[in-house]
C-alpha positions as CSV (number, residue, x, y, z in Angstrom):
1,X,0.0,0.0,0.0
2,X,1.1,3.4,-0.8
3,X,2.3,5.4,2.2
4,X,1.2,9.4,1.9
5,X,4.3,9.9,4.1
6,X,6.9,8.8,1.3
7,X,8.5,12.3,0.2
8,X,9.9,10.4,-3.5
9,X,6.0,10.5,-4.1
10,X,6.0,13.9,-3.9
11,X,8.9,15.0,-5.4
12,X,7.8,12.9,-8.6
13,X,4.5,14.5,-8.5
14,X,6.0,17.6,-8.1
15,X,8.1,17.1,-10.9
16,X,5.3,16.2,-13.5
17,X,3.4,18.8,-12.4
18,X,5.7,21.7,-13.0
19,X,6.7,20.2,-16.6
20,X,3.0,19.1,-17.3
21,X,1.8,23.2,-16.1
22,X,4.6,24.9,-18.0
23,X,4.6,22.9,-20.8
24,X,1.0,23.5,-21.3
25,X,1.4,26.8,-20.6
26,X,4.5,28.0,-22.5
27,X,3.2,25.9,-25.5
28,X,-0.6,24.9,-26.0
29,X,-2.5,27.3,-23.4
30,X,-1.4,30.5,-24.5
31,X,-0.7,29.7,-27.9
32,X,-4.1,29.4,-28.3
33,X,-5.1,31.9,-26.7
34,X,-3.1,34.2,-28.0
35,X,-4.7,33.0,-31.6
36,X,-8.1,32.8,-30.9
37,X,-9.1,35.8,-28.2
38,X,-9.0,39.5,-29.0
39,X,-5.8,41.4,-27.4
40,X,-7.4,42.4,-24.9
41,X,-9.4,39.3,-23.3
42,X,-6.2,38.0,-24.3
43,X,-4.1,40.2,-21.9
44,X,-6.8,39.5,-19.2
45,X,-6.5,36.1,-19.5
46,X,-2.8,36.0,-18.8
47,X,-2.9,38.6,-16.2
48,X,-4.7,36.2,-14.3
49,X,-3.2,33.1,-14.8
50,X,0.6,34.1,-14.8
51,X,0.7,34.8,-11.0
52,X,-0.9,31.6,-10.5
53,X,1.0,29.8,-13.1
54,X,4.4,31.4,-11.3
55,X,3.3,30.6,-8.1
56,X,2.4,27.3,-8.4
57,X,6.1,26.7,-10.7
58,X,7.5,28.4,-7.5
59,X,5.7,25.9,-5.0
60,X,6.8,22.9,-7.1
61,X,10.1,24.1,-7.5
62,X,10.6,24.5,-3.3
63,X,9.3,21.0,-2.9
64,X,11.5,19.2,-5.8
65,X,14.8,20.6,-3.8
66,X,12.9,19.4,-0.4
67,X,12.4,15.7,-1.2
68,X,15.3,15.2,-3.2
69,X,14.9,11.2,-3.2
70,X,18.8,10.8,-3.6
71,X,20.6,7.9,-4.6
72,X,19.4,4.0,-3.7
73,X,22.1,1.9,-3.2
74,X,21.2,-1.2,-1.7
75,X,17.3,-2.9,-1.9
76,X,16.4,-6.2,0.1
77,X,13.1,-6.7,0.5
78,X,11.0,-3.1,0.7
79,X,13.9,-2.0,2.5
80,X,16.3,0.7,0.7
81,X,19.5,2.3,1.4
82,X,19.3,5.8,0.4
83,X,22.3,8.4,0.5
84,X,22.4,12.1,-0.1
85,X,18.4,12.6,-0.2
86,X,16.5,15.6,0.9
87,X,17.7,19.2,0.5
88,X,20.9,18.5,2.0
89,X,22.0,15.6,-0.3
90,X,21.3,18.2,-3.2
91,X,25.0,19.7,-2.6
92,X,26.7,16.8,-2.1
93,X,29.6,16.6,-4.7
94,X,28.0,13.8,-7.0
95,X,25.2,16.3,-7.0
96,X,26.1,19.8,-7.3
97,X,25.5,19.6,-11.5
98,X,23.1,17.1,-12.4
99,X,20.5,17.9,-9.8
100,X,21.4,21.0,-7.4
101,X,21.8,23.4,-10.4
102,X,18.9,22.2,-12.4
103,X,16.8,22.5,-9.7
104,X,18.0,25.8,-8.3
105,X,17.6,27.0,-11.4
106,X,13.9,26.1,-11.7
107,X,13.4,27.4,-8.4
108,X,14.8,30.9,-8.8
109,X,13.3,31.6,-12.0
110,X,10.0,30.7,-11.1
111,X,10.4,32.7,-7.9
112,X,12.0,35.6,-10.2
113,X,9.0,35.6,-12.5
114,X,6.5,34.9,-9.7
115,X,7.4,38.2,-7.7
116,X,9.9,40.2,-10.1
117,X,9.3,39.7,-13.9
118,X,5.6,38.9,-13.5
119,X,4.6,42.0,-11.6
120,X,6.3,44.4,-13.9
121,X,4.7,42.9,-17.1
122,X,1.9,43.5,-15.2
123,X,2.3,47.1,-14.2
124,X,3.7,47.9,-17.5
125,X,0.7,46.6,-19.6
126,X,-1.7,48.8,-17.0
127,X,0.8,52.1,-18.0
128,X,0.5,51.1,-21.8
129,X,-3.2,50.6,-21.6
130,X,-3.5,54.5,-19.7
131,X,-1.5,55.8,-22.6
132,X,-3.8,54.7,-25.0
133,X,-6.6,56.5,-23.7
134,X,-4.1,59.8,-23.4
135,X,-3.6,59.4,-26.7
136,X,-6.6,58.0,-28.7
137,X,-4.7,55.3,-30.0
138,X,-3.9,51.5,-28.9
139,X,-0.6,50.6,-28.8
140,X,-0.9,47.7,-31.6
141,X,-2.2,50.7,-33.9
142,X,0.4,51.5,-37.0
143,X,2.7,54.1,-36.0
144,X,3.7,57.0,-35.2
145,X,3.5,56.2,-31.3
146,X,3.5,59.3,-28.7
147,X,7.7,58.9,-27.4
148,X,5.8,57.9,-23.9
149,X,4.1,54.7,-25.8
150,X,7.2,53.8,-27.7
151,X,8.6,53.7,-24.8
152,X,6.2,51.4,-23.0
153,X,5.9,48.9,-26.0
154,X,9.8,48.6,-25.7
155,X,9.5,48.5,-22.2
156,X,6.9,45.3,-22.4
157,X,9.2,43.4,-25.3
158,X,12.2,43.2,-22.7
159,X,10.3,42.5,-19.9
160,X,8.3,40.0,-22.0
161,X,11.3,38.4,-23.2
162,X,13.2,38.0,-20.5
163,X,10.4,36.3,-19.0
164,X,10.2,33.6,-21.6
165,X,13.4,33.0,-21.6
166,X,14.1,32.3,-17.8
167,X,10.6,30.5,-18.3
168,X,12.1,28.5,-21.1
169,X,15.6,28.3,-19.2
170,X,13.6,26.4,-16.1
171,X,11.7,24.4,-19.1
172,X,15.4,22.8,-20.0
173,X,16.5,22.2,-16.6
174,X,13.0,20.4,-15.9
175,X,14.3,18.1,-19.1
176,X,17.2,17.8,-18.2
177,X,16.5,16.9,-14.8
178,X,14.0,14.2,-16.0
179,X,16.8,12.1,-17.4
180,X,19.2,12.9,-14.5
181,X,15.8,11.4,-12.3
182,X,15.3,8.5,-14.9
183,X,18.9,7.2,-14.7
184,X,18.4,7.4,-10.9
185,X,15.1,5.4,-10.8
């Protein structure tokens, strides 16, 4: 019988979660979204589901580098040997590049989106969307932009980019840490 106590049951379900959310996400979710709904049901949508979407890669990322499972090394019976498991056994040598950095990695982006990026995005879109009624004109309207929403709109691309890349950055450590985890199984 399962035991809700085992900590490698959470760490794998943390694990598939934060791959199966931000692959979703980052892929299917709002790549639809962004196809099908007007701009700005579109920007609603993710205004609302990016804090939760952060938060929730944030949460899974704390618990991966709490349960760590470690290494098995001996099995007899249902009984295991286990060395280097929990947060602790994350910086032990063997597993300072395969699983501590990976993981750290996933954690401090998602935190860095969650309460940095995220926020910003946020606050920038608001500024964009009052500079549009300033100036009679949406932002995704040909040019010439007022210097304030040229401004804005470059403003939004960096911050915009540099979240998909640390969210795409965690995506590759999630992989890569799937095969470090596999090979450990």
């Amino acid at each position: 019988m399962p035991s809700v106590s085992d900590y490698k049951a959470y760490h794998i379900l943390s694990y598939g979660s934060f791959l199966g959310i931000t692959l979703f996400q980052s892929f299917v979710g709002g790549v639809v979204a962004f196809k099908v709904l007007p701009r700005p049901q579109f920007s609603t949508l993710q205004k609302a589901t990016f804090p939760i979407f952060f938060g929730l890669q944030s949460v899974f990322g704390l618990v991966l580098m709490a349960t760590y499972p470690g290494e098995k090394l001996l099995g007899v019976g249902n009984q295991y040997i286990r060395e280097n498991a929990g947060f602790s056994g994350l910086l032990a040598d063997s597993n300072r590049w395969p699983v501590f950095v990976p993981l750290a990695t996933i954690l401090i982006t998602s935190v860095l989106n969650a309460l940095v990026i995220g926020p910003a995005t946020t606050k920038t879109m608001k500024e964009r969307h009052h500079q549009e009624t300033r100036d009679g004109k949406k932002y995704s309207d040909a040019g010439p932009h007022s210097k304030a929403m040229e401004q804005l709109n470059k403003t939004f691309g960096v911050l915009h980019s540099v979240s998909t890349i640390i969210n795409l950055t965690a995506f590759g450590c999630a992989i890569w840490y799937g095969f470090v985890l596999g090979e450990r199984l």
